[in-house]
C-alpha positions as CSV (number, residue, x, y, z in Angstrom):
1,X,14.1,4.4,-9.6
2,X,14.2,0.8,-10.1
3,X,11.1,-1.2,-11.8
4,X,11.8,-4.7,-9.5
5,X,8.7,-6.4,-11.0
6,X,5.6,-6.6,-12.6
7,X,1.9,-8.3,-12.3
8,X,1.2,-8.6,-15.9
9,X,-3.0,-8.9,-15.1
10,X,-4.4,-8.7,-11.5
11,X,-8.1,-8.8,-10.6
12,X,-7.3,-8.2,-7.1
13,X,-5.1,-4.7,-6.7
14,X,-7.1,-2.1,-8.1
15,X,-10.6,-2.4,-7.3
16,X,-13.0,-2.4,-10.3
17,X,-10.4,-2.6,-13.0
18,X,-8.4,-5.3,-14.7
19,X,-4.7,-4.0,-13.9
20,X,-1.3,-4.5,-14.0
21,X,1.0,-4.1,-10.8
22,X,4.6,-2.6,-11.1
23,X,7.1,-3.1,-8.5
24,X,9.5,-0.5,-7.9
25,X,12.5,-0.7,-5.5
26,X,13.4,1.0,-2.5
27,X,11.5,1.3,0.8
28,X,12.3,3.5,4.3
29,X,10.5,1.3,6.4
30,X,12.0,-2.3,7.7
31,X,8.8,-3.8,8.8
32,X,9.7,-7.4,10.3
33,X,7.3,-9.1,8.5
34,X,7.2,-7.3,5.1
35,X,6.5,-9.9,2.3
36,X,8.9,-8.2,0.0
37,X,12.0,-7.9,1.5
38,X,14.2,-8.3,-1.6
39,X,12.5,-4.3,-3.1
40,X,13.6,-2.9,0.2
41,X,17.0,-2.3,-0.6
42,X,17.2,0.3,-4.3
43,X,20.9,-0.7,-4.7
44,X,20.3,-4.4,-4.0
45,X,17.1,-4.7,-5.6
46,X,17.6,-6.7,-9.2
47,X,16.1,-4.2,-12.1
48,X,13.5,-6.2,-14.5
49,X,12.7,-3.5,-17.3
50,X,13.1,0.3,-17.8
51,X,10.1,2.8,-18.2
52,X,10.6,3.0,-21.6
53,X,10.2,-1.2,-21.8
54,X,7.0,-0.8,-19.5
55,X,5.5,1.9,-21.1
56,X,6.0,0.1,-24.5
57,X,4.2,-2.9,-23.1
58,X,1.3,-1.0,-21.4
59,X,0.7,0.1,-24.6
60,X,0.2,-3.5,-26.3
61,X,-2.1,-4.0,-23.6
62,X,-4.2,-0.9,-23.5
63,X,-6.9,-3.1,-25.1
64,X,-7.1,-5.4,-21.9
65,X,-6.1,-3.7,-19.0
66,X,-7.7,-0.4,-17.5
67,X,-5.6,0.3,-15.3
68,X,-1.8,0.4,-13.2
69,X,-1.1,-0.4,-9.7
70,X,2.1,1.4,-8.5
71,X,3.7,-0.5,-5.6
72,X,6.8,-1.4,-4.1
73,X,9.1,-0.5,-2.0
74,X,7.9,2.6,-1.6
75,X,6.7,4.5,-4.7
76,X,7.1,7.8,-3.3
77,X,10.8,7.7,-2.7
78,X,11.4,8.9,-6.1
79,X,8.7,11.7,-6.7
80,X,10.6,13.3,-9.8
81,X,10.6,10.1,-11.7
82,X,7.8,8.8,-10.4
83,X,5.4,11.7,-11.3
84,X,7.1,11.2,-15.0
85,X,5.7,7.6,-14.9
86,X,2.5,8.3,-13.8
87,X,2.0,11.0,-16.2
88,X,3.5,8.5,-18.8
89,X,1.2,5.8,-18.3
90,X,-2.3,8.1,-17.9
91,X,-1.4,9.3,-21.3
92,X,-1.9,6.1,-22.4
93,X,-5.4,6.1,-21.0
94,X,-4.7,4.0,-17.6
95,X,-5.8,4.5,-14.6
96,X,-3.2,4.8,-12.0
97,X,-3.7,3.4,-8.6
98,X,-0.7,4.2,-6.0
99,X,0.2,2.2,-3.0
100,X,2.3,4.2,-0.1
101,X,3.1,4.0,3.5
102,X,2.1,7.5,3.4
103,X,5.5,9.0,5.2
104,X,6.1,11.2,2.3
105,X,2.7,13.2,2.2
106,X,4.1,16.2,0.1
107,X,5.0,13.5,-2.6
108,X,1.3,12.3,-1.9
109,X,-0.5,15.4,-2.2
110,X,1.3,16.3,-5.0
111,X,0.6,13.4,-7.2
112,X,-3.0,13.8,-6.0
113,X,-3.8,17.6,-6.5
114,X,-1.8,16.7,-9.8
115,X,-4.6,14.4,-10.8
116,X,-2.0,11.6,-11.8
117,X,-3.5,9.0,-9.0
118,X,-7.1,7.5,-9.2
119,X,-6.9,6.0,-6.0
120,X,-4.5,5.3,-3.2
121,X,-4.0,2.5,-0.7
122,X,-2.1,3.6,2.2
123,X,-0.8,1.0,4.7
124,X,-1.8,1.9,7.9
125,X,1.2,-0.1,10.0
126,X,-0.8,-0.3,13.5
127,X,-2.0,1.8,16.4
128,X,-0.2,4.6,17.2
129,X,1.7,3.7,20.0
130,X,3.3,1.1,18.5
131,X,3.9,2.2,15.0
132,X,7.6,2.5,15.2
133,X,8.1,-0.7,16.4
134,X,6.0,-2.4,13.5
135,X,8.0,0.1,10.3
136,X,11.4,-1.7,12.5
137,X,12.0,2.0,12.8
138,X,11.3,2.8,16.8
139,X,12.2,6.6,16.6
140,X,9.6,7.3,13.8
141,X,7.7,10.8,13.8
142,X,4.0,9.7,13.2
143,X,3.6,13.4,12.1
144,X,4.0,12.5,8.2
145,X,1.5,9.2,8.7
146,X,-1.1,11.4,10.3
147,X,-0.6,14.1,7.7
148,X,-1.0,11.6,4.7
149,X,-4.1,10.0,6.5
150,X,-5.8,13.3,7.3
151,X,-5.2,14.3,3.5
152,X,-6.7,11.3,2.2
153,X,-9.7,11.5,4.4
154,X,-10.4,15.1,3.0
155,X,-11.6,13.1,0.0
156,X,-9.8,14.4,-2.9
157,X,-9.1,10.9,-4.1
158,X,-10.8,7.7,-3.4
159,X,-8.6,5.8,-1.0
160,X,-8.5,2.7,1.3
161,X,-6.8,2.0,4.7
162,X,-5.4,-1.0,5.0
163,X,-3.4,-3.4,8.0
164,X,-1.4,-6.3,7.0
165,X,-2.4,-8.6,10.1
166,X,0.3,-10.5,12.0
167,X,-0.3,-12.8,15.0
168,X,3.0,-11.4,17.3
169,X,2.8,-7.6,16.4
170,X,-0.9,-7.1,16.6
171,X,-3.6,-7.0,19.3
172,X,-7.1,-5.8,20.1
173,X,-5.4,-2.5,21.6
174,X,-4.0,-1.6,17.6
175,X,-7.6,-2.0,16.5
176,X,-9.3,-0.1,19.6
177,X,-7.1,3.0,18.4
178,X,-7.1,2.5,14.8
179,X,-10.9,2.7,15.0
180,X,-10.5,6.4,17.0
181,X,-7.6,7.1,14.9
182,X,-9.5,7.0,11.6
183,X,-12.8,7.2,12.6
184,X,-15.4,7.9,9.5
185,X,-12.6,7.0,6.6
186,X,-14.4,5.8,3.5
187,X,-13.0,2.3,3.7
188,X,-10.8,-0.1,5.8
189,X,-9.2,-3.3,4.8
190,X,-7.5,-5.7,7.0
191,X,-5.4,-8.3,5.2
192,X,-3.9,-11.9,6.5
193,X,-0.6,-12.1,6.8
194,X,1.0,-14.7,4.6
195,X,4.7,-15.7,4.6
196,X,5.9,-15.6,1.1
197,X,9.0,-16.9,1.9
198,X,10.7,-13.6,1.5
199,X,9.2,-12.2,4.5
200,X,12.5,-9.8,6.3
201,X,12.1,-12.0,9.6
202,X,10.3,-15.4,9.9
203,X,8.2,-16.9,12.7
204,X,5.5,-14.4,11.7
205,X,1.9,-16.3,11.7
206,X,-1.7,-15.7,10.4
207,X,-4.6,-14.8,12.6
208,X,-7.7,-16.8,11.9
209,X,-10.7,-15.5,9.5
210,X,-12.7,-15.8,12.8
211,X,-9.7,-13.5,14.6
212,X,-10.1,-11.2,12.3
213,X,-13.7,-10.7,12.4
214,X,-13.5,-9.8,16.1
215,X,-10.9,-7.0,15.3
216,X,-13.2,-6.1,12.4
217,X,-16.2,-5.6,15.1
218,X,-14.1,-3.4,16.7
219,X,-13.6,-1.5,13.9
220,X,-17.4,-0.8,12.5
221,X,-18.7,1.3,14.6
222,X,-16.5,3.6,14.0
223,X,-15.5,3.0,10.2
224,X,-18.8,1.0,8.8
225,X,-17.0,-0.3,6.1
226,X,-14.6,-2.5,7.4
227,X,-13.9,-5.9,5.6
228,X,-12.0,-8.4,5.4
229,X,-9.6,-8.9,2.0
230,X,-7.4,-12.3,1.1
231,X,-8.4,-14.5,3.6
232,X,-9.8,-17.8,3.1
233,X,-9.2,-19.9,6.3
């Protein structure tokens, strides 16, 4: 497990909480317009600090931040260490928030029944039909997705849903079935897409704020609390 990055002080990632964000390398998924396509690849992914190094400075900051977003990549790829590293940084008194495409939902429910994550934000890709095509991965099982989104809707751990939203991959139909799809969830987010100039494949665009609000529309009756996160224009 590689630690690719870190957000010294967010306001944004973990709701409620001053936090810091760590990056960890490796993901399974090849979504075309992932944001940060240089953690995708463990081997190729440039290491910043060990857990020792972040653990040390956690603990110099343990007077200004509450709590830790785990992100990546995909956290969940390394259960083993990453359970260590949770546990690790809860003994320090963070919270730990964990961010996951949810295909590893043994990993997930571990961590959870474990009491190591806080909350988690799963990535919900797009509607079902085409959710192999968005993860670049056409012959994906949804099985694993379904079974980490029907976990998190049980309500052991406060969760969100969210959708990265891309003008070119999605359309009203992704939002019509998301809303069946996840019907009653505590909490939906859906994000603009923006090209951080490390996206995996460019020509990507941004729907409007006043797009978005139409798929959001779509979305309420079904999950109430629908909103919109990040967007500005």
């Amino acid at each position: 497990m590689k630690i690719c990055g870190l957000q010294k002080t967010t306001l944004l990632d973990f709701p409620g909480k001053v936090a810091a964000t760590v990056f960890l390398g490796g993901c399974n998924f090849r979504c075309p317009f992932c944001h940060n396509s240089d953690l995708l690849t463990e081997r190729e992914a440039e290491e910043l600090m060990t857990a020792e190094e972040l653990l040390a400075f956690l603990k110099k900051r343990s007077m200004v931040l509450e709590g830790v977003c785990i992100t990546g990549g995909e956290p969940t790829l390394h259960p083993e260490e990453l359970e260590d590293l949770m546990r690790q940084i809860k003994k320090l008194g963070y919270a730990v928030k964990l961010d996951t495409n949810g295909y590893r939902p043994q990993v997930l429910k571990n961590l959870c029944e474990k009491k190591l994550a806080d909350y988690v934000a799963m990535d919900i890709k797009s509607g079902r039909a085409q959710y192999g095509r968005t993860c670049g991965i056409p012959d994906l099982s949804l099985e694993p997705i379904k079974e980490s989104a029907d976990f998190l809707m049980s309500g052991q751990t406060p969760y969100e849903f969210r959708t990265t939203v891309v003008k070119g991959i999605h359309t009203t139909s992704d939002f019509t079935d998301i809303a069946q799809w996840l019907k009653g969830c505590s909490q939906y987010f859906l994000q603009g897409f923006v090209d951080s100039g490390k996206v995996l494949k460019s020509g990507f665009s941004s729907y409007s704020r006043a797009e978005l609000l139409e798929f959001a529309a779509i979305l309420r009756p079904c999950i109430p609390r629908t909103e919109i996160r990040g967007v500005d224009y």
